[in-house]
TORKE-444700 format. One record per residue (C-alpha): residue number from 1; x, y, z. Coordinates in nm, 4 decimals, always signed. Layout:
% TORKE-444700
REC tiba       c1       c2       c3
REC  NUM        X        Y        Z
...
***
This chain:
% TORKE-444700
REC tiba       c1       c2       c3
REC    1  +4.4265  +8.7373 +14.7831
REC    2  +4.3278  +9.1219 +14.7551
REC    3  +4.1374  +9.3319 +15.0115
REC    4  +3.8863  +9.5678 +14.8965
REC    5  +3.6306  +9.8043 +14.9750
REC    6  +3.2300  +9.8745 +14.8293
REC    7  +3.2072 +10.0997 +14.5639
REC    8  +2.9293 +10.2821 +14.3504
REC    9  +3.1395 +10.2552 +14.0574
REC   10  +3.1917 +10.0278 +13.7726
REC   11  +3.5317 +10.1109 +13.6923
REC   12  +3.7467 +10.0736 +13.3552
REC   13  +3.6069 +10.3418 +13.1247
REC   14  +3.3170 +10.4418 +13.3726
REC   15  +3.1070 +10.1492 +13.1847
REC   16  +2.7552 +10.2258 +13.3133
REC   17  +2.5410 +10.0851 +13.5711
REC   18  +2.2303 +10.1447 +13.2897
REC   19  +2.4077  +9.9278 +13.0569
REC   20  +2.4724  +9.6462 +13.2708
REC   21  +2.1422  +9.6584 +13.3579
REC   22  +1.9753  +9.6750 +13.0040
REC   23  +2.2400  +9.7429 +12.7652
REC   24  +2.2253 +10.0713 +12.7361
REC   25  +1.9975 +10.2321 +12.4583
REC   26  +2.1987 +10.0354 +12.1525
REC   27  +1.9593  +9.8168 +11.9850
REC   28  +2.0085  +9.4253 +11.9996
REC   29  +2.2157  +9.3346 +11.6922
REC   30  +2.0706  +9.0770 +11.4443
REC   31  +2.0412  +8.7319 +11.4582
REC   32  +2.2657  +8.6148 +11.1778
REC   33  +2.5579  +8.7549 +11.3875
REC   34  +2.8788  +8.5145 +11.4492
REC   35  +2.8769  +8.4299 +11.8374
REC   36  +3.2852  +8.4666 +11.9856
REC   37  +3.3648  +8.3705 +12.3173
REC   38  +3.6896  +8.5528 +12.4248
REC   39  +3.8151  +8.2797 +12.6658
REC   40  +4.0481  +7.9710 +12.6614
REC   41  +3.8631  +7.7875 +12.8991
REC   42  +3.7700  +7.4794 +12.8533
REC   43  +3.5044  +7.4672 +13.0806
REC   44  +3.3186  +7.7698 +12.9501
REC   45  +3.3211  +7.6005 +12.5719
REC   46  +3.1711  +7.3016 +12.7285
REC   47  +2.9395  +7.5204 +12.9085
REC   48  +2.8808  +7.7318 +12.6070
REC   49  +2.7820  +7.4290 +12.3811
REC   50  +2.4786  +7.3708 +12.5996
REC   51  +2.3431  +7.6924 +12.4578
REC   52  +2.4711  +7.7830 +12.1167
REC   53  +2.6118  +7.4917 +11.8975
REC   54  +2.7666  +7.7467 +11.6439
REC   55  +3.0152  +7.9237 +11.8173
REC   56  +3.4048  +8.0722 +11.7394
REC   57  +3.6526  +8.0394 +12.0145
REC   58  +3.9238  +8.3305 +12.0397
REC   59  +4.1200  +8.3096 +12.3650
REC   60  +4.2240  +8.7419 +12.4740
REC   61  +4.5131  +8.8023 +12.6606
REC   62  +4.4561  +9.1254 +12.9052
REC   63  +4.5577  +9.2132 +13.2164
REC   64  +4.3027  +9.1236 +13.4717
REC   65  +4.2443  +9.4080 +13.7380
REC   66  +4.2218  +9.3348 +14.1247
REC   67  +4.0854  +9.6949 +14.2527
REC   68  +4.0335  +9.7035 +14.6392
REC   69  +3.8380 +10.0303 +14.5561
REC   70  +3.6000  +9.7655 +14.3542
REC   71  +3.3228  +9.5484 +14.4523
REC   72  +3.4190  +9.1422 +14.3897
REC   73  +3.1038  +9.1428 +14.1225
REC   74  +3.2195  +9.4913 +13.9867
REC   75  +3.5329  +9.3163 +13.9455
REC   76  +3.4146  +9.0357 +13.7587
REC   77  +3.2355  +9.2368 +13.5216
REC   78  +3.5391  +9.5258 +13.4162
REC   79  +3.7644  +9.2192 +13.3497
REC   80  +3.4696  +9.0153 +13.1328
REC   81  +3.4273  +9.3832 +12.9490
REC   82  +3.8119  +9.4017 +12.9165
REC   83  +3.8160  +9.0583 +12.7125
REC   84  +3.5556  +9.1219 +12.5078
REC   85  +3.6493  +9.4063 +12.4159
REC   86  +4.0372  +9.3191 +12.3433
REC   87  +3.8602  +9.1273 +12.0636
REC   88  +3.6403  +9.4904 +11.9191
REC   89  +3.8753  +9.5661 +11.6249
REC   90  +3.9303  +9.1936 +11.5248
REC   91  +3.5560  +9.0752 +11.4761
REC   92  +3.3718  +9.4319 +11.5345
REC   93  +3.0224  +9.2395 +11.3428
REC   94  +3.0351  +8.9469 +11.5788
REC   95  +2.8816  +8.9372 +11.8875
REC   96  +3.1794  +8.8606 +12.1528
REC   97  +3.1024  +8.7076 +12.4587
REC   98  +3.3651  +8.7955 +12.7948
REC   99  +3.3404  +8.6130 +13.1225
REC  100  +3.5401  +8.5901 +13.4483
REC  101  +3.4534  +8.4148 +13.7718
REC  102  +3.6139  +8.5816 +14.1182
REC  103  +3.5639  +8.4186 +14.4866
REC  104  +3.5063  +8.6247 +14.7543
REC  105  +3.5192  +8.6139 +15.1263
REC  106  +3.4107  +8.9274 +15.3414
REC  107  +3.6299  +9.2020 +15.2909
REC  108  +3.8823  +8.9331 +15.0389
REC  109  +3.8451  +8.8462 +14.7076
REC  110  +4.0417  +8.5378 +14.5686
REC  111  +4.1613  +8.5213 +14.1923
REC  112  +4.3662  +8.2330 +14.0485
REC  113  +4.6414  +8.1056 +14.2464
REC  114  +4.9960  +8.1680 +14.1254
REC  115  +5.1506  +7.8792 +14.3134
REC  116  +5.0758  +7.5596 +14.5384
REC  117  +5.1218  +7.7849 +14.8271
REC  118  +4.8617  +8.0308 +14.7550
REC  119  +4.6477  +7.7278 +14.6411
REC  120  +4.6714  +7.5631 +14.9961
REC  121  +4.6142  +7.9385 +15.1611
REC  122  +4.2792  +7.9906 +14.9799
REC  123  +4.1287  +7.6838 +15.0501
REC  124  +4.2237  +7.7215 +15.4143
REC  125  +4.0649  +8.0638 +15.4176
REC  126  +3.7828  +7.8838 +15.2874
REC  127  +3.7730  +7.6158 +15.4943
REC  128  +3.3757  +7.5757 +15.6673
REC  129  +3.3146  +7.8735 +15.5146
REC  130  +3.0049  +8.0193 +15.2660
REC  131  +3.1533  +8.2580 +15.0453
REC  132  +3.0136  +8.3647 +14.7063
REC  133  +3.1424  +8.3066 +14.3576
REC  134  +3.0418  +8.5552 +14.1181
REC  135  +3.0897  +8.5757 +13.7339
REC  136  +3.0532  +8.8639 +13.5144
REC  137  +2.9695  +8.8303 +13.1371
REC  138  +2.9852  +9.0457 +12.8822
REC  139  +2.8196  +9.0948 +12.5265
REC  140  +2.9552  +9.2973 +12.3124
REC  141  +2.8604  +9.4117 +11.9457
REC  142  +3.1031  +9.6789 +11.8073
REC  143  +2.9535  +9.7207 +11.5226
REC  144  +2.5642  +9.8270 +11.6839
REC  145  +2.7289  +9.9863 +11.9429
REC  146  +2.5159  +9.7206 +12.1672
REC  147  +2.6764  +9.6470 +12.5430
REC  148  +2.5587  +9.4317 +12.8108
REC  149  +2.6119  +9.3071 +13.1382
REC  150  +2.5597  +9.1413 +13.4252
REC  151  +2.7248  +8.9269 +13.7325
REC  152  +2.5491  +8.6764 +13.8878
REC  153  +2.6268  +8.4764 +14.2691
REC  154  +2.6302  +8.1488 +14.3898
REC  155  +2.6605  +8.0841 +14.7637
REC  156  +2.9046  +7.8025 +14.8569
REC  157  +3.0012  +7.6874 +15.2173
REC  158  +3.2692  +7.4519 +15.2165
REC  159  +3.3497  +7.1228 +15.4397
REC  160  +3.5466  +7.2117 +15.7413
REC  161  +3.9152  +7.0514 +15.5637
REC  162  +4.2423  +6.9956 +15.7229
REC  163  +4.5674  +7.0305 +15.5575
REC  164  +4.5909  +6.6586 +15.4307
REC  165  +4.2362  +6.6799 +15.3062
REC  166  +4.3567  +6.9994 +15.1510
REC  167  +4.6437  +6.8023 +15.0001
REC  168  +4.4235  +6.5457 +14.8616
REC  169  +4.2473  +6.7823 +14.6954
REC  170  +4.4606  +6.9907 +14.5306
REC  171  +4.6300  +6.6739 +14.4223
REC  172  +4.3563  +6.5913 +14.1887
REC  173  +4.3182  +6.9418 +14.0108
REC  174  +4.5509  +7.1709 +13.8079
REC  175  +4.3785  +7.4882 +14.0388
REC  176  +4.6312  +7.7268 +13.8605
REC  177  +4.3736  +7.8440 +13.6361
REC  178  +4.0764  +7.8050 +13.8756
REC  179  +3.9287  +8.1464 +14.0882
REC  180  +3.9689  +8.0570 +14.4303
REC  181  +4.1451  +7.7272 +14.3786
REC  182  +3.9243  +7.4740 +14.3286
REC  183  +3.6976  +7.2842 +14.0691
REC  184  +3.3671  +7.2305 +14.1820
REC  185  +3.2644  +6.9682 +13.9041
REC  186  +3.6253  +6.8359 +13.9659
REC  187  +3.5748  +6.6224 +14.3205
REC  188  +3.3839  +6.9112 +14.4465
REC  189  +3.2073  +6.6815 +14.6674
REC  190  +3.5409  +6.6652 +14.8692
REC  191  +3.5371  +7.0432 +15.0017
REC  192  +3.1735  +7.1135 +14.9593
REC  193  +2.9239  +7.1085 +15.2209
REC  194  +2.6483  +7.3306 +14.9959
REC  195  +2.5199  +7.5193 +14.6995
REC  196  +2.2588  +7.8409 +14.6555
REC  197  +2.2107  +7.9091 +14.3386
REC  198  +2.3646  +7.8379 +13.9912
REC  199  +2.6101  +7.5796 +13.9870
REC  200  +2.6932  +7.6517 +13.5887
REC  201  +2.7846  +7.9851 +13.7263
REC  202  +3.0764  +7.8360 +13.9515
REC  203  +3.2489  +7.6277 +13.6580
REC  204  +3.2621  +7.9473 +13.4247
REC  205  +2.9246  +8.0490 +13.2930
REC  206  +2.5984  +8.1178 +13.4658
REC  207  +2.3749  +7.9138 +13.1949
REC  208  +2.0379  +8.0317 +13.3000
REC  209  +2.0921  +8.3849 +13.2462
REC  210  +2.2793  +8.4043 +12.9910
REC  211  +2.0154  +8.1650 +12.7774
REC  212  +1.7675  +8.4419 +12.8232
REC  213  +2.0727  +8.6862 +12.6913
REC  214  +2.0957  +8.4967 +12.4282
REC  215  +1.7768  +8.4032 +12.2896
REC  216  +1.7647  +8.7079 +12.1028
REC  217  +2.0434  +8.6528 +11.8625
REC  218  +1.8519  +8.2468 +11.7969
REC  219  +2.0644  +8.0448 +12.0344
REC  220  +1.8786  +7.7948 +12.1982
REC  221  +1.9087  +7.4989 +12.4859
REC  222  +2.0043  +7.2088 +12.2593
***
């Protein structure tokens, strides 16, 4: 769990605030290009599928950043631009989509937990709580030059849970590879009281958005 502070900036490689907004001023690629999602996660192919049938899957290994000088959706989005772009050199005419989903708390921001220890911390911290789950994407087209980006929230207040309920929970899931320790489509009705807003965008991938993102390159709701 990392403690951070507000900033103005984006962070790695002072990526822009106008292209996260709109892409910058690269112009949208065509729409024969190959679509790559730089992740291993199950969930987000599954996710994915909903969208764009025709899809390559190339898992990145980088080093994702927890900045206390960063905002928890600033976050998100430097370490969805870091994956997609470990993959720039390797398919530099696809168009390579990056994601990564933090939790945050006030003032705390919660990753993936290392061990069962930190697993049972987070959800305590948690515990009859709303706190906000944000995930940043990334599209990326080396060869146009074309970047964009975006983070979107979901609100989530969880049940009041006691350390046996905890327990139970975390007996269920493997929340090694989960932000914040949980699964919400895995027994999520166990620790959750309520949901505002996207609940694709708490598994992995906020759907809605990224559909209009991706309409442009001919990927459509199947």
């Amino acid at each position: 769990m990392k403690r951070f502070a507000r900033s103005n900036r984006l962070g790695e490689k002072r990526i822009s605030h106008h292209s996260a907004r709109d892409g910058g001023r690269a112009r949208v690629p065509s729409l024969d290009v190959q679509l790559v999602l730089a992740s291993a996660s199950p969930r987000r192919v599954e996710l994915l599928r909903e969208l764009c049938p025709s899809f390559d899957v190339m898992p990145t290994r980088v080093e994702e950043i927890e900045d206390s000088s960063l905002a928890p959706a600033e976050v998100a989005l430097v370490n969805a631009w870091r994956k997609a772009d470990a993959l720039r050199l390797r398919r530099p005419k696809a168009l390579i989509l990056g994601a990564d989903t933090v939790v945050a708390l006030p003032k705390r921001l919660f990753g993936k937990p290392s061990n069962s220890r930190e697993a049972v911390a987070m959800l305590k911290a948690l515990s009859g709580r709303p706190h906000h789950v944000i995930t940043g994407v990334c599209l990326l087209h080396p060869a146009s030059g074309y970047t964009h980006l975006f983070a979107e929230t979901t609100r989530v207040r969880f049940r009041r849970l006691g350390l046996a309920s905890i327990r139970a929970y975390l007996s269920k899931i493997h929340p090694f590879d989960k932000a914040g320790g949980y699964a919400l489509q895995e027994h999520g009705e166990a620790i959750v009281h309520s949901i505002e807003g996207s609940f694709s965008n708490v598994v992995g991938l906020p759907l809605e958005r990224l559909a209009s993102a991706l309409t442009a390159f001919g990927c459509r709701r199947g």
